[in-house]
N, C-alpha and C positions, 0 to 999 in steps of 0.2 A: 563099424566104427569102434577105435578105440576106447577101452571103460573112461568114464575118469577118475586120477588117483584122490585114493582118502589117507585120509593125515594117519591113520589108525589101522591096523588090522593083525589077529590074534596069527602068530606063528603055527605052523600044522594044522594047517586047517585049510578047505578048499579054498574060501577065498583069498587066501595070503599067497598062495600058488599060480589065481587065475586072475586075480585083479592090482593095480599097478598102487601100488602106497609110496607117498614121497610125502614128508614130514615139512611143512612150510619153514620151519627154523631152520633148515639146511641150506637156505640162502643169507649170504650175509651181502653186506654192500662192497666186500673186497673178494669173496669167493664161498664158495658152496662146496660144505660139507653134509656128509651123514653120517651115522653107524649102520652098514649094512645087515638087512635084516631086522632092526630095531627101529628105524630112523625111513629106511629105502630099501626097496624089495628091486630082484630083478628087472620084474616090468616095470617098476617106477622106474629104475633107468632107461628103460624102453622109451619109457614115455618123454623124459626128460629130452633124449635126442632126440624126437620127433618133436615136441618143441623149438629146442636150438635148428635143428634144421629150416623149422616155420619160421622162428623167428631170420635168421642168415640169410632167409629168402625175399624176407618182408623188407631187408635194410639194403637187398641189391647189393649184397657183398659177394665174394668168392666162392662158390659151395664147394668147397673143398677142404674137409679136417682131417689133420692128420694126427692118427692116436697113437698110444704106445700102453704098456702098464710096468709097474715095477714088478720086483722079486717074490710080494705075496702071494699066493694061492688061489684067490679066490680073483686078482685082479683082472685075470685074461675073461672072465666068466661077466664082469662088468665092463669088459671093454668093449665084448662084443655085442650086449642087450643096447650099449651105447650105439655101435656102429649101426646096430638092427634098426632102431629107432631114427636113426639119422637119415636111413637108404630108405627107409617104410613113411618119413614125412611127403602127405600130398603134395605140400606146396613147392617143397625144394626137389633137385635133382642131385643130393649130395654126394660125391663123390669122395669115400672115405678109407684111403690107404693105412694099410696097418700095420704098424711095426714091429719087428718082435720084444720081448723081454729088454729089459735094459736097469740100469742100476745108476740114479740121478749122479750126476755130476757140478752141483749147484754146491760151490764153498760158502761158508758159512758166512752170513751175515752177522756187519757191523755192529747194525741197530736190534 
């Protein structure tokens, strides 16, 4: 069984390595952020897909997400703890194609 994540946990240190941290304020009610490493650790993303996939599963939607990351460093290493967690949820069977690299094309908003 998967741990479960704590809101806290010291950097370099075993348990920041082996147990899933995801910081409750990185949900808001229009989207979820964190500071990675600060905020959300790998396995917290682990954990996060395994979630969204329980949940995708629980509402009888499409399991099928399709990811991508931008030009950062570290985002292809988040993308995949994401997809891990997605393929590793018991409840769903999600099916989660991967994209590569890509650089957003979204023009600037009005508001």
């Amino acid at each position: 069984m998967f741990p479960k994540p704590k809101s806290v946990l010291v950097p370099n240190t075993y348990a920041f390595e082996s147990e899933p941290m995801v910081k409750a304020t990185g949900f808001r009610e229009y989207d979820a952020r964190w500071l990675l490493n600060k905020e959300i650790n790998l396995m917290g993303v682990q954990a996060l897909g395994m979630g969204l996939g329980a949940l995708i599963a629980e509402l009888g939607a499409r399991q099928e997400i399709v990811t991508g990351h931008d030009f950062r460093g570290y985002s292809a290493s988040i993308k995949y703890a994401l997809v891990s967690g997605l393929m590793a949820s018991r409840q769903a069977q999600c099916h989660a194609p991967i994209l590569p690299s890509s650089i957003s094309t979204c023009p600037a908003s009005p508001w």
